[in-house]
C-alpha positions as CSV (number, residue, x, y, z in Angstrom):
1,X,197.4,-72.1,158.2
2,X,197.4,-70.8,154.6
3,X,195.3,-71.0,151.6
4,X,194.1,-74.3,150.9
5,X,193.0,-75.2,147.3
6,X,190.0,-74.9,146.7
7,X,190.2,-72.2,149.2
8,X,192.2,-68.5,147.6
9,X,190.5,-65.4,148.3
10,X,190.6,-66.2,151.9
11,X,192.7,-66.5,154.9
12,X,192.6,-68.3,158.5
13,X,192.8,-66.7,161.3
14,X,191.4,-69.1,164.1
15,X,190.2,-72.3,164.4
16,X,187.0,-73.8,166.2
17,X,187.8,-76.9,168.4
18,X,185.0,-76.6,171.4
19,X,181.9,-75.3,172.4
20,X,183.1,-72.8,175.6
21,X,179.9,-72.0,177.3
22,X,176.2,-72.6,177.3
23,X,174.9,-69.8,175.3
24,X,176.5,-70.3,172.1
25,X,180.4,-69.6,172.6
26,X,183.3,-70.9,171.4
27,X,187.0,-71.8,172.1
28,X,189.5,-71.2,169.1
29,X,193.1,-71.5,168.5
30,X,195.0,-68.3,167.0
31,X,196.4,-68.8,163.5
32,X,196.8,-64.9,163.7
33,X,199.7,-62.8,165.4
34,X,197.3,-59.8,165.3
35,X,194.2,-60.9,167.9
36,X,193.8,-57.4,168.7
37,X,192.1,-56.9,164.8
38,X,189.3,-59.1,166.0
39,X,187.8,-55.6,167.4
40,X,188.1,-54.4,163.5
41,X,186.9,-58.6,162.0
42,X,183.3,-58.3,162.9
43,X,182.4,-59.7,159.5
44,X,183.9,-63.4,159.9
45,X,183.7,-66.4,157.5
46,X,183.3,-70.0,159.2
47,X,184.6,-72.7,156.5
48,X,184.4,-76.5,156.7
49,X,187.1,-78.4,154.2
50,X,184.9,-81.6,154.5
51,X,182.0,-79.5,153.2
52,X,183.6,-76.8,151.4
53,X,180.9,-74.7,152.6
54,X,181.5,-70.9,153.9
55,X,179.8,-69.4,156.2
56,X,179.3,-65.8,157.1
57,X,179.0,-64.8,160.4
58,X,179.0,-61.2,163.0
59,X,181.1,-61.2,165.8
60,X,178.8,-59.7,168.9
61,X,182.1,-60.1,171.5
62,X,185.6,-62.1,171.6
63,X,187.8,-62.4,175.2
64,X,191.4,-64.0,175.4
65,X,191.7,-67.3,176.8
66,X,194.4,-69.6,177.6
67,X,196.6,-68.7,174.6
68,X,193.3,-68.7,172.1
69,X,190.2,-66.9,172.1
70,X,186.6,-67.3,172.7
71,X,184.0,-65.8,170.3
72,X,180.6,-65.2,170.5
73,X,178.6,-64.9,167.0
74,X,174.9,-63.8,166.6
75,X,172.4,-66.1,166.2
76,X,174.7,-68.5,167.4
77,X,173.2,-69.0,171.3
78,X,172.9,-72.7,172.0
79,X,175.4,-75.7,172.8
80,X,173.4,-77.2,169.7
81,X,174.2,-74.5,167.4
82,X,177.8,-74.1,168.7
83,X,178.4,-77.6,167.7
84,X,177.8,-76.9,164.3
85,X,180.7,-74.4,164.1
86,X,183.5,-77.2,165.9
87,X,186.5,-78.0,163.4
88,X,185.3,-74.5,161.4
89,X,188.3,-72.0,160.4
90,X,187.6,-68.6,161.0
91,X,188.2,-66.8,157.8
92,X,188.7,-63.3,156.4
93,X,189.0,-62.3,153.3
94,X,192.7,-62.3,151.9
95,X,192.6,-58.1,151.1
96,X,191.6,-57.6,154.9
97,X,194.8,-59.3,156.0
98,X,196.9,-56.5,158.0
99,X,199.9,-54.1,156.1
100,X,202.9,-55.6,157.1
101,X,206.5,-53.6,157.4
102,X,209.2,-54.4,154.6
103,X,210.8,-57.4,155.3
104,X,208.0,-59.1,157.0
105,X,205.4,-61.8,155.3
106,X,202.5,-63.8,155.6
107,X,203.2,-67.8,156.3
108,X,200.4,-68.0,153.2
109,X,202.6,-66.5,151.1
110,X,205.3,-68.4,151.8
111,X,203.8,-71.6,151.1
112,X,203.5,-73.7,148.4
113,X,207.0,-71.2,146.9
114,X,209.3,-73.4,144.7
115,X,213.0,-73.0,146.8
116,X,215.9,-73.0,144.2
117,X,219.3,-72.7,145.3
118,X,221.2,-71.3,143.4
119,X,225.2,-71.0,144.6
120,X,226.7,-72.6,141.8
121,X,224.4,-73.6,138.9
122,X,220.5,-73.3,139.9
123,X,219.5,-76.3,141.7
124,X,215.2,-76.9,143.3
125,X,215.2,-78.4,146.5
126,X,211.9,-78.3,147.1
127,X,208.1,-76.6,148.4
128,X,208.0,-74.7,151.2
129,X,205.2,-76.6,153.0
130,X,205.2,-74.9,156.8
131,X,207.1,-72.9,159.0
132,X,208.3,-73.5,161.6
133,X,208.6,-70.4,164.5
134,X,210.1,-72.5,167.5
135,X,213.4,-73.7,167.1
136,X,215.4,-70.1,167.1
137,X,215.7,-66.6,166.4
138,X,214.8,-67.1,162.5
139,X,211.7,-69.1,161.4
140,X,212.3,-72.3,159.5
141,X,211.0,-72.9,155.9
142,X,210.1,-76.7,155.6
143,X,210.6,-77.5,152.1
144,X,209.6,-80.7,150.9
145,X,211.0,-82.5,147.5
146,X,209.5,-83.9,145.2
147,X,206.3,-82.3,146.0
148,X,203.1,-80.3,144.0
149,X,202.4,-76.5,144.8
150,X,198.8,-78.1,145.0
151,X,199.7,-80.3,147.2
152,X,201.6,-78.8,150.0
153,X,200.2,-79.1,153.4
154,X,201.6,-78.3,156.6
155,X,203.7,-81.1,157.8
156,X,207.0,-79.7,160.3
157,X,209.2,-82.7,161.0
158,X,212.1,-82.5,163.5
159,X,214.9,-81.8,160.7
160,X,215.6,-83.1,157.0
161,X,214.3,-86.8,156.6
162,X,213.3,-89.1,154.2
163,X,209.1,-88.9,154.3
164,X,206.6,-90.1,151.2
165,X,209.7,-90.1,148.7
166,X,211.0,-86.7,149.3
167,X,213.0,-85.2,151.9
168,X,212.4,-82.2,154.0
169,X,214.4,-79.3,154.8
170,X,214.8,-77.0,157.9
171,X,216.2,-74.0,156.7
172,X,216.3,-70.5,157.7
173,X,214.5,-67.7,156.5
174,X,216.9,-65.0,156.7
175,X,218.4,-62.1,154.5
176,X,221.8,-63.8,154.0
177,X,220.7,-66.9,152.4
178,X,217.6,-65.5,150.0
179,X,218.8,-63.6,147.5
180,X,215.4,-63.3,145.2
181,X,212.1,-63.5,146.5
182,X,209.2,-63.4,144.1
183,X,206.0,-64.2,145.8
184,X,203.3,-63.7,142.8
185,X,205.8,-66.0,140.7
186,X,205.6,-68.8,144.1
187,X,209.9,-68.7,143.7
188,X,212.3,-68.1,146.5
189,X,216.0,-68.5,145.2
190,X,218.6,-68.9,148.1
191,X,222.7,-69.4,148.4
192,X,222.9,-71.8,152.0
193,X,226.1,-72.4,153.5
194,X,227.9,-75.8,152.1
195,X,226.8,-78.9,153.8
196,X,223.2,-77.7,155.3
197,X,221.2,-79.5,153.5
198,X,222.6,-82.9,154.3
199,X,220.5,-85.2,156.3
200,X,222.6,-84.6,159.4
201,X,223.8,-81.1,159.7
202,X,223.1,-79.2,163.2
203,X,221.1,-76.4,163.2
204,X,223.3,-74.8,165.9
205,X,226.1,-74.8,163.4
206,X,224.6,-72.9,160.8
207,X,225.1,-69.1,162.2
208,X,222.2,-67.7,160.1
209,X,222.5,-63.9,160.4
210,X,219.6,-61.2,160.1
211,X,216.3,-62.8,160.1
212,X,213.2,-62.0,158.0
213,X,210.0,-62.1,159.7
214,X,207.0,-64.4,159.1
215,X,203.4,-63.6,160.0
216,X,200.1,-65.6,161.0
């Protein structure tokens, strides 16, 4: 997850979605590739988008398990008051977010970017709208046409496709194809090989070189 509108200055790093134990824990799945900083993120922020409310709230212990994490916050020590946390993300605020190497970037950063491509005359495809880490060695920017910065969600489909009058894009995030990237300015311009961004063309057949790296 990214920032949502209505929502800059923060980041998610988790998400609530069940009450673990009976003395106020709870399950949450990892929208973070850097758990281990929950020993550093003992000043968390639990945020409803049907409320718009954010919460602030200490993190007294955290253990891994199965593939998410269960926290424990003070004052939080009841079933009852665990329940009032479910469907919360767990926020930080955006300067706390973790130094990355050159090369590498935050999915939040990524999203909502204009892509242009520009190999012949300068041409928008679209707004990056997810990204998608599972179908190789690069991740996949899902751009969407004919869609608002303020409106992009994270929707992955299973390749390019006609959906709400747009199409969306698989394409991969990799040195070859992006030759500007200008996060403040929400612009990524790219040259893609001919033919990948009609409706049919194979993934496999694309032979996309170095990667960049994406982060949660």
């Amino acid at each position: 997850m990214g920032e949502d509108a209505g929502n800059a200055g923060f980041v998610t790093i988790a998400r609530v979605v069940k009450v673990q134990g009976r003395v106020g824990e709870v399950a949450a799945e990892l929208h973070t590739d850097f758990p281990e900083r929950f020993e550093q993120r003992r000043t968390l922020y639990a945020w409803r988008e049907s409320s718009g409310q954010r919460r602030q709230l200490h993190l007294d212990e955290y253990w891994p398990h199965k593939g998410g994490m269960v926290l424990k916050f003070a004052g939080v020590d009841s079933i009852e008051a665990a329940e009032t946390l479910l469907g919360s993300e767990i926020q930080i605020p955006v300067q706390e977010r973790a130094e990355l190497e050159a090369g590498t970037f935050y999915v939040s950063e990524l999203l909502g970017c204009l892509v242009v491509e520009t190999s012949q005359e300068a041409r928008e495809i679209g707004t990056v709208v997810d990204v998608d880490f599972g179908a190789g060695t690069a991740p996949l920017l899902i751009v969407k046409s004919n869609v608002s910065v303020a409106d992009s969600q994270p929707t992955p489909p299973p390749r390019a496709q006609a959906h709400d009058g747009g199409k969306e894009f698989m394409i991969p995030f990799v040195e070859s194809f992006t030759k500007k990237l200008d996060l403040q300015g929400k612009r990524i311009e790219m040259q893609l090989p001919e033919g990948m961004l009609e409706l049919d063309a194979p993934l496999g057949a694309r032979k996309p070189g170095r990667q960049r790296t994406a982060k949660r």
